[in-house]
N, CA, C and O atoms as a GROMACS GRO file, in nm:
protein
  324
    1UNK      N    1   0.086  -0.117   0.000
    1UNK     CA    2   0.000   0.000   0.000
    1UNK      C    3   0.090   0.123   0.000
    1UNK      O    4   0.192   0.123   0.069
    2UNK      N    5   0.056   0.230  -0.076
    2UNK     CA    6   0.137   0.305  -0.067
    2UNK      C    7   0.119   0.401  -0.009
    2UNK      O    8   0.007   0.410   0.041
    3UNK      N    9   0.214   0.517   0.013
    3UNK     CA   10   0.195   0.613   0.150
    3UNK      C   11   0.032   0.678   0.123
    3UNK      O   12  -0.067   0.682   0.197
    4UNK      N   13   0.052   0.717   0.010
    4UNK     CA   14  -0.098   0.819  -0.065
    4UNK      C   15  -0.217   0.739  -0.001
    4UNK      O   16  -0.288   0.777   0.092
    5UNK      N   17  -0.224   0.631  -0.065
    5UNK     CA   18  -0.334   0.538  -0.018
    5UNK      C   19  -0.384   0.543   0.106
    5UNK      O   20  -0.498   0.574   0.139
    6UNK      N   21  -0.241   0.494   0.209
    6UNK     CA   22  -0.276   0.446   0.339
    6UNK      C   23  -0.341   0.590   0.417
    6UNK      O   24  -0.415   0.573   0.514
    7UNK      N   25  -0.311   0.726   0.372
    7UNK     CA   26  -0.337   0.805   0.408
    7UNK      C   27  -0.448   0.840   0.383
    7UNK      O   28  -0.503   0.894   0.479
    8UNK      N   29  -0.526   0.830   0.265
    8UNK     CA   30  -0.669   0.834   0.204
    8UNK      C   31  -0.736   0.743   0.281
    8UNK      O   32  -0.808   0.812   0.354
    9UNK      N   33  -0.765   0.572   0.320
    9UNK     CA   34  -0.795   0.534   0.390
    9UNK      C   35  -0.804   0.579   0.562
    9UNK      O   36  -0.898   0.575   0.641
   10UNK      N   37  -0.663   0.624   0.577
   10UNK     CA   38  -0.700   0.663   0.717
   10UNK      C   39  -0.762   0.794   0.763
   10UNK      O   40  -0.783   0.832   0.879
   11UNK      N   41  -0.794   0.867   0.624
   11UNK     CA   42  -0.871   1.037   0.682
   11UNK      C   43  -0.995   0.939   0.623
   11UNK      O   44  -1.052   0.925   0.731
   12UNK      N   45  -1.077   0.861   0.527
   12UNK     CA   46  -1.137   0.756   0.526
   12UNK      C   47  -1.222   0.772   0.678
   12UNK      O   48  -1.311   0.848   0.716
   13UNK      N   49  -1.149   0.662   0.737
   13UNK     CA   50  -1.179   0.598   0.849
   13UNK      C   51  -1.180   0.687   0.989
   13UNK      O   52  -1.241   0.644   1.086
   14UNK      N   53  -1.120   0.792   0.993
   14UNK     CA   54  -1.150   0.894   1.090
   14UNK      C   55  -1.234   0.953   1.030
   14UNK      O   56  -1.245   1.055   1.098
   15UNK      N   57  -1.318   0.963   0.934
   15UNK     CA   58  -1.407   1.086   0.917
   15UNK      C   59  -1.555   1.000   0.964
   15UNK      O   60  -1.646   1.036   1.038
   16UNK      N   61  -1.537   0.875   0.888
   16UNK     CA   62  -1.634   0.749   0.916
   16UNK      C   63  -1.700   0.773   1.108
   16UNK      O   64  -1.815   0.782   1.150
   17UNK      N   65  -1.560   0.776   1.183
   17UNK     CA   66  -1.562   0.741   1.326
   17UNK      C   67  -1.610   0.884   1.360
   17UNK      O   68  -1.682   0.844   1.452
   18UNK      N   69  -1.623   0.968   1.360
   18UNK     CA   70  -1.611   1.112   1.356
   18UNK      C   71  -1.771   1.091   1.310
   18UNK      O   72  -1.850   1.079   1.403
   19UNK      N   73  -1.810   1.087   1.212
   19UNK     CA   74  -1.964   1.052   1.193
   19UNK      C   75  -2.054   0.998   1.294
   19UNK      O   76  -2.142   1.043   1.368
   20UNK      N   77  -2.008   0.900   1.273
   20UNK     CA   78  -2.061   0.802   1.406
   20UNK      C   79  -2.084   0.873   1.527
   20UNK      O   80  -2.197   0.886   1.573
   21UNK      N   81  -1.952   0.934   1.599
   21UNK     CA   82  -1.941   0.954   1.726
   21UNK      C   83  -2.042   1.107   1.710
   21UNK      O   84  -2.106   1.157   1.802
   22UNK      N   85  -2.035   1.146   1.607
   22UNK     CA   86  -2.109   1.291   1.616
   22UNK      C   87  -2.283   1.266   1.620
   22UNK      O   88  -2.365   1.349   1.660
   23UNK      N   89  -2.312   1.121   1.565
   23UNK     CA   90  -2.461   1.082   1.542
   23UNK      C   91  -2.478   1.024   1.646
   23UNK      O   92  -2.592   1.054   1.682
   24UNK      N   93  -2.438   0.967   1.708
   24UNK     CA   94  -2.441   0.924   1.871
   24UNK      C   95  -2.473   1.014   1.951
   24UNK      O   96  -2.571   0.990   2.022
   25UNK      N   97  -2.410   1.133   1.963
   25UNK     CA   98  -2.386   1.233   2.065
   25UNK      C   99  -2.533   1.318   2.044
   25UNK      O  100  -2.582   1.360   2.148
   26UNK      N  101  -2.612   1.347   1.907
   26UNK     CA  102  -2.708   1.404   1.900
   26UNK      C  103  -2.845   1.345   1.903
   26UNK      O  104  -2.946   1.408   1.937
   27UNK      N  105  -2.842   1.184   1.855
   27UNK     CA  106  -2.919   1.108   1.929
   27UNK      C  107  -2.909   1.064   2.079
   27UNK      O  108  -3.021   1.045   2.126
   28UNK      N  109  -2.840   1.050   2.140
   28UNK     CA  110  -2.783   1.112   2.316
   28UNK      C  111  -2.924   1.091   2.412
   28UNK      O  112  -2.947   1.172   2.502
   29UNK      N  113  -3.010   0.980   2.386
   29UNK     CA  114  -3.107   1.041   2.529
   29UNK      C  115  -3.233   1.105   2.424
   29UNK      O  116  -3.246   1.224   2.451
   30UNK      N  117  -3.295   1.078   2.352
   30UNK     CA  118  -3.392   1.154   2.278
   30UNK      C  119  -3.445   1.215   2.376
   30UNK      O  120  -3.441   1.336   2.396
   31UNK      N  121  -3.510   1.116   2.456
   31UNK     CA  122  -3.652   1.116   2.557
   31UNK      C  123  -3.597   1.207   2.614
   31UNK      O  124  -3.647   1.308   2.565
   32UNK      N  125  -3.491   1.249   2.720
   32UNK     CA  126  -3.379   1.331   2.803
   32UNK      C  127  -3.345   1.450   2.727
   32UNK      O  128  -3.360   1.556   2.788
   33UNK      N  129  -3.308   1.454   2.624
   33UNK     CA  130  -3.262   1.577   2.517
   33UNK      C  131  -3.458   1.660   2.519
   33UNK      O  132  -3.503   1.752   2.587
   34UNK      N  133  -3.507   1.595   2.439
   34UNK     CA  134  -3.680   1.652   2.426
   34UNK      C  135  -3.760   1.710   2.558
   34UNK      O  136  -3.857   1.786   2.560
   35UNK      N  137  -3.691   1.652   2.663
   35UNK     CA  138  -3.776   1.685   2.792
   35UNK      C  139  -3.691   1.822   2.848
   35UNK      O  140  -3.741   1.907   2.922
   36UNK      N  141  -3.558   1.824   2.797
   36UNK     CA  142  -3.490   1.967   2.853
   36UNK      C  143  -3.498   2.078   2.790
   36UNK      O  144  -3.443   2.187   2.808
   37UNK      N  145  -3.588   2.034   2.699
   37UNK     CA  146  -3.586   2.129   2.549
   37UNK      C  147  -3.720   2.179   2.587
   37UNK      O  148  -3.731   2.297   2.554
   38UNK      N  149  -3.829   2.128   2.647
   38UNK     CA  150  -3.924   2.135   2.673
   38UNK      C  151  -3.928   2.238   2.789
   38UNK      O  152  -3.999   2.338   2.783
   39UNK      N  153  -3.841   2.207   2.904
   39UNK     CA  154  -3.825   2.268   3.020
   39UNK      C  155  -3.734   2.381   2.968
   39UNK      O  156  -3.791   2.489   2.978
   40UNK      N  157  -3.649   2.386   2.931
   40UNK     CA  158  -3.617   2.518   2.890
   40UNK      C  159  -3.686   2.628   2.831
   40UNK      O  160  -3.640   2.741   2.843
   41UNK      N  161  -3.837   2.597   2.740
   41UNK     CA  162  -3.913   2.651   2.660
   41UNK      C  163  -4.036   2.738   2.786
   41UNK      O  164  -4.078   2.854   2.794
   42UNK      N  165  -4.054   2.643   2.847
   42UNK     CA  166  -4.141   2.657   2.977
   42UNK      C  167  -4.088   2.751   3.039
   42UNK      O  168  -4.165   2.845   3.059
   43UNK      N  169  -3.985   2.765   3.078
   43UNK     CA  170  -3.871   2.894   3.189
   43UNK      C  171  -3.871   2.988   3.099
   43UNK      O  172  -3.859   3.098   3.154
   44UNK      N  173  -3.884   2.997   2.930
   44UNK     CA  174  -3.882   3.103   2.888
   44UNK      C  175  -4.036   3.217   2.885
   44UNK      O  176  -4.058   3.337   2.870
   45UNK      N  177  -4.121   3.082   2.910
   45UNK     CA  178  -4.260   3.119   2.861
   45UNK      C  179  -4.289   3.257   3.033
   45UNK      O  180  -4.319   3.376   3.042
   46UNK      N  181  -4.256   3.145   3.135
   46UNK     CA  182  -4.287   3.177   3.236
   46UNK      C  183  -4.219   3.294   3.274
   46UNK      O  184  -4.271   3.363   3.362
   47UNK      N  185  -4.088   3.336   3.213
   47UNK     CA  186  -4.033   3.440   3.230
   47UNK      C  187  -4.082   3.564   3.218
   47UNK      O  188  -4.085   3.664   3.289
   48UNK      N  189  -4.140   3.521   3.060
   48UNK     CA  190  -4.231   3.630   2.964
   48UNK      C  191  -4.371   3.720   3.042
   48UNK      O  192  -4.411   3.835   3.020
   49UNK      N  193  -4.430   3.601   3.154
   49UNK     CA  194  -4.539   3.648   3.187
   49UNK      C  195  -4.524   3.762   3.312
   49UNK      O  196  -4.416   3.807   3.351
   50UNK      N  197  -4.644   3.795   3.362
   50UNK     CA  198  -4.656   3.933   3.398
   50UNK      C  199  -4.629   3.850   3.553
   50UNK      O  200  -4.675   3.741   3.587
   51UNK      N  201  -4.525   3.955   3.640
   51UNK     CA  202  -4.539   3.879   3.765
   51UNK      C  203  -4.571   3.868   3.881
   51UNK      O  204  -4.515   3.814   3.976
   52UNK      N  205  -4.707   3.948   3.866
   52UNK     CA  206  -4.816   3.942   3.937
   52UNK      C  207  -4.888   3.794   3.940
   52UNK      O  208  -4.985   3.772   3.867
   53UNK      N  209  -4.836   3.698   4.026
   53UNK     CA  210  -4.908   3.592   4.052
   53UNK      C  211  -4.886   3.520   4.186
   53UNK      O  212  -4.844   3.405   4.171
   54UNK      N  213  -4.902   3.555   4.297
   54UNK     CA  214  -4.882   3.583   4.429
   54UNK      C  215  -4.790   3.487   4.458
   54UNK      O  216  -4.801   3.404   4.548
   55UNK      N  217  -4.685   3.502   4.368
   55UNK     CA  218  -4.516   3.434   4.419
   55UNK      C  219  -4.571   3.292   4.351
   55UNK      O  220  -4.503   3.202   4.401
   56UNK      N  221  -4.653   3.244   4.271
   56UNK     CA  222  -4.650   3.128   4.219
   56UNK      C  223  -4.535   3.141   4.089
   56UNK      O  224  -4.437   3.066   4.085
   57UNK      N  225  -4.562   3.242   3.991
   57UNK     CA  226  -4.513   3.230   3.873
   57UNK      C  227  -4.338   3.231   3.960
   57UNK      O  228  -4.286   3.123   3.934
   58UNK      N  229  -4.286   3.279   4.007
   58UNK     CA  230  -4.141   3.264   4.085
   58UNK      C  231  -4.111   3.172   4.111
   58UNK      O  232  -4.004   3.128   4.070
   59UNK      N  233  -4.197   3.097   4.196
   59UNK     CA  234  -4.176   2.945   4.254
   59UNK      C  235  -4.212   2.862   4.161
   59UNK      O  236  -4.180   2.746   4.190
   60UNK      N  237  -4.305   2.882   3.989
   60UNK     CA  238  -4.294   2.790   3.898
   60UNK      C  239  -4.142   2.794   3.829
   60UNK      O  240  -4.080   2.698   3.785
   61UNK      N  241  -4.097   2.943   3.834
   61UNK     CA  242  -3.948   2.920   3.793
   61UNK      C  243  -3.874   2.814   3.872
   61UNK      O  244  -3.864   2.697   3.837
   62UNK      N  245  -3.827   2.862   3.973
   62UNK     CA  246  -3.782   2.792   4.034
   62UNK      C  247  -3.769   2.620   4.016
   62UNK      O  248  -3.672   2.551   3.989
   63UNK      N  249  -3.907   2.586   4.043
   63UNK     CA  250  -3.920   2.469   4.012
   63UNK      C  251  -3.848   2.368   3.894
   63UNK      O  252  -3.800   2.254   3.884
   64UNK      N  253  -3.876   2.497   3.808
   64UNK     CA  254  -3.874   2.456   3.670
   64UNK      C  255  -3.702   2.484   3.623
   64UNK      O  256  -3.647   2.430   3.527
   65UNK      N  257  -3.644   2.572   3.710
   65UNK     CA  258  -3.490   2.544   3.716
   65UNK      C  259  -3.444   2.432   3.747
   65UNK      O  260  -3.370   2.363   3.676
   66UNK      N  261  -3.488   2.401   3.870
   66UNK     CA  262  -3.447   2.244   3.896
   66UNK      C  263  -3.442   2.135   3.832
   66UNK      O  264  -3.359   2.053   3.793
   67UNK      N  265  -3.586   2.161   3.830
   67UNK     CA  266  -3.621   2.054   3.683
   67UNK      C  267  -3.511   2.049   3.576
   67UNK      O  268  -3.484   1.931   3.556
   68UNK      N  269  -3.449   2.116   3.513
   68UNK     CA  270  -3.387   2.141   3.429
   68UNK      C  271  -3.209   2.116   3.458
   68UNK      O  272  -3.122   2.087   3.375
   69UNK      N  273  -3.199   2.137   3.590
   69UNK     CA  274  -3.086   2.104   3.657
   69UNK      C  275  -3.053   1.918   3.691
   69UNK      O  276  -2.949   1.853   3.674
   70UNK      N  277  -3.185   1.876   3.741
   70UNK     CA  278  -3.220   1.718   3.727
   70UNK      C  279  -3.172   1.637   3.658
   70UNK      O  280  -3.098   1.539   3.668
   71UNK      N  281  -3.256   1.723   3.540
   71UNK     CA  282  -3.245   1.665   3.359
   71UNK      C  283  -3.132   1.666   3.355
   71UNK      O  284  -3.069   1.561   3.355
   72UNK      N  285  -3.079   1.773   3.350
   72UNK     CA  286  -2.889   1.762   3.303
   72UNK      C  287  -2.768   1.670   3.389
   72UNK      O  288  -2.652   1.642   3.356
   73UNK      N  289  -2.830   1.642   3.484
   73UNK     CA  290  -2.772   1.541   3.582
   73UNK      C  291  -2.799   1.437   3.540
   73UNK      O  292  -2.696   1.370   3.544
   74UNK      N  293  -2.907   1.362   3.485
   74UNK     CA  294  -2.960   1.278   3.478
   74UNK      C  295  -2.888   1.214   3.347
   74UNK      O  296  -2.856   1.097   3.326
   75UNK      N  297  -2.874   1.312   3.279
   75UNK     CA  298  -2.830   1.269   3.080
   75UNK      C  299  -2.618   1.284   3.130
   75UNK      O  300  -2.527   1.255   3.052
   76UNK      N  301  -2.608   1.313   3.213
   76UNK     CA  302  -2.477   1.306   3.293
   76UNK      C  303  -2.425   1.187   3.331
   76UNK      O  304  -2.330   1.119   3.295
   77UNK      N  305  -2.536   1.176   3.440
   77UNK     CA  306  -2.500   1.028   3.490
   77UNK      C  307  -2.500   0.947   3.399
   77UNK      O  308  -2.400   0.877   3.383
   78UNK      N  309  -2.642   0.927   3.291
   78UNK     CA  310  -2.634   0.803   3.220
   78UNK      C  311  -2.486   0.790   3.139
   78UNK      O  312  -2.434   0.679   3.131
   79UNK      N  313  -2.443   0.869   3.098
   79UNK     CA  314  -2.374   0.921   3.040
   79UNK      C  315  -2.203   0.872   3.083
   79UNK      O  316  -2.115   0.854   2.998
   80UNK      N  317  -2.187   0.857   3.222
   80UNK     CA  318  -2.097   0.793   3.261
   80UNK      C  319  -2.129   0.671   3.301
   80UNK      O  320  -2.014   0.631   3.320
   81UNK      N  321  -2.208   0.565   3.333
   81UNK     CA  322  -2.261   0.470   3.308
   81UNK      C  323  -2.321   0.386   3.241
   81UNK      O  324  -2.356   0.280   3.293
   0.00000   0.00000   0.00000
């Protein structure tokens, strides 16, 4: 095999692995990815609103930080396990 070759094969085969590892990483947890995407959308909504709501809309933030803090723990852990 000659140098040209072996070199074409091996940017080849790293771009191959490089694919892979990049389609892995964005399939990652659909269910986990969709539910933080969700909760993030929610903290924006709730942000938006007026905040006159006798300390609920605050404490739905709140909540809904956590929530979101959970999630990211959660796609963490699996993640090292």
């Amino acid at each position: 095999m000659t140098t040209r070759r072996f070199f074409t094969v091996l940017t080849l085969v790293v771009l191959l692995a490089t694919g892979f590892i990049a389609g892995r990483a964005s399939a990652d947890q659909p269910h986990m990815q969709a539910a933080l995407e969700h909760l993030r959308a929610a903290k924006i909504e709730l942000e938006k609103a007026i905040a006159d709501k006798g300390g609920h809309r605050a404490k739905a933030i709140a909540l809904v930080n956590d929530a979101i803090a959970q999630t990211e723990r959660g796609i963490a852990y699996d993640r090292r396990h």
